[in-house]
C-alpha positions, 0 to 999 in steps of 0.5 A, spaced: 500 500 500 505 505 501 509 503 495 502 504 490 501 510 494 509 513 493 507 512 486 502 515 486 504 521 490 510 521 485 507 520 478 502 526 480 508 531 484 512 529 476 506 531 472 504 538 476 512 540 474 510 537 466 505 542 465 505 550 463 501 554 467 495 556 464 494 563 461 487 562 460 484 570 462 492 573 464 493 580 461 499 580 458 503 586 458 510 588 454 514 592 449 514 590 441 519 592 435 515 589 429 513 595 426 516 598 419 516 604 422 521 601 428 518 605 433 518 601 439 511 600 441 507 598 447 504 591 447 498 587 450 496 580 449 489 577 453 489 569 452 481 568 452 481 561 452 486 555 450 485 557 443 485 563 442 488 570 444 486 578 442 492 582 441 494 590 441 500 595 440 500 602 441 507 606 440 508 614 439 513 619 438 511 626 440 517 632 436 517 640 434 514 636 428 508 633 430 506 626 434 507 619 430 503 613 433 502 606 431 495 604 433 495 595 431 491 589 433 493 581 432 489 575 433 491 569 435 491 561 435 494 556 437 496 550 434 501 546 438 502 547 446 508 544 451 511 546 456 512 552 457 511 553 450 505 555 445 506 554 437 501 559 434 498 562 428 497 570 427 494 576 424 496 582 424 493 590 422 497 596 424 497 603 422 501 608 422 503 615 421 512 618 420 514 625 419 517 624 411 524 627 413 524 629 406 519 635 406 518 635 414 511 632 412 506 627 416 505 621 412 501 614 413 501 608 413 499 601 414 502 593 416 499 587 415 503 580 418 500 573 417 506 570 421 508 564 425 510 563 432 512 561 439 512 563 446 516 561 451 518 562 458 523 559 462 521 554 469 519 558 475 519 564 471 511 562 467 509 569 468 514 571 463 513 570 456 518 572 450 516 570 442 518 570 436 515 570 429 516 568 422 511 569 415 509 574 410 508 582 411 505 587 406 506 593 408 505 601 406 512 605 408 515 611 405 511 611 399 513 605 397 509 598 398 512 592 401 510 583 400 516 580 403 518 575 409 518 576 415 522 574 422 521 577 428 526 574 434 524 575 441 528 581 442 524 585 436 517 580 436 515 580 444 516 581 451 510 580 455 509 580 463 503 577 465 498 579 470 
């Protein structure tokens, strides 16, 4: 009876180290660098549930010349899940506005990312979560338009701490 008991007590005590914990209803709150315009921008995740998740960034930069922003959304869905690892599909939309250094002249534009992704966080550090993503980008900056590959390492993709 107390060897079954130790195994039991010890297959239970293993698998609870096994398993991630749950982001299901934790905001993420972080920083990003993804943009095209490379303003580093504020970043929010919310895991809805297993499956899903809502995204957004925001990012500013106030001058004499004006004020450029960068208001985006992103949609995730999660395809494969391990330990301490989450493997995701993701859409992204972003617009934004530069200064033309050109003429000094406020000009807009806009981001759109169809990528994969993983996020991942160290044992006894879950509530830190680090990214990075690789897909394919359309793009709108400088007056030029962009369809390209793209590849975000966690440095430039997301950091995120959940609350």
């Amino acid at each position: 009876m107390k060897k079954i008991l130790f195994t039991v007590l010890f297959i239970s005590s293993y698998s609870s180290l096994c398993h991630g914990s749950s982001l299901v209803g934790r905001l993420g709150i972080g920083a990003t660098n993804h943009l095209e315009s490379k303003m580093p921008a504020i970043s929010l995740k919310l895991q809805r549930n297993r499956s899903s998740a809502l995204g957004g960034h925001f990012a500013m930069d106030s001058s004499s010349n004006g004020l450029d922003y960068a208001l985006g959304i992103k949609g995730y869905r999660y395809i494969y899940e391990e330990p301490q690892l989450n493997f995701y599909s993701a859409l992204a939309g972003t617009y934004f506005t530069y200064t033309n250094e050109a003429d000094d002249k406020t000009e807009q534009g806009y981001q759109i990312d169809g990528t994969f992704g993983a996020e991942f966080s160290f044992q006894g550090l879950e509530s830190v979560g680090f990214s990075f993503e690789f897909g394919i980008g359309l793009s709108e900056y400088q007056k030029e338009t962009h369809l390209k590959t793209v590849g975000h390492n966690m440095m430039v993709s997301a950091v995120h701490f959940y609350l």
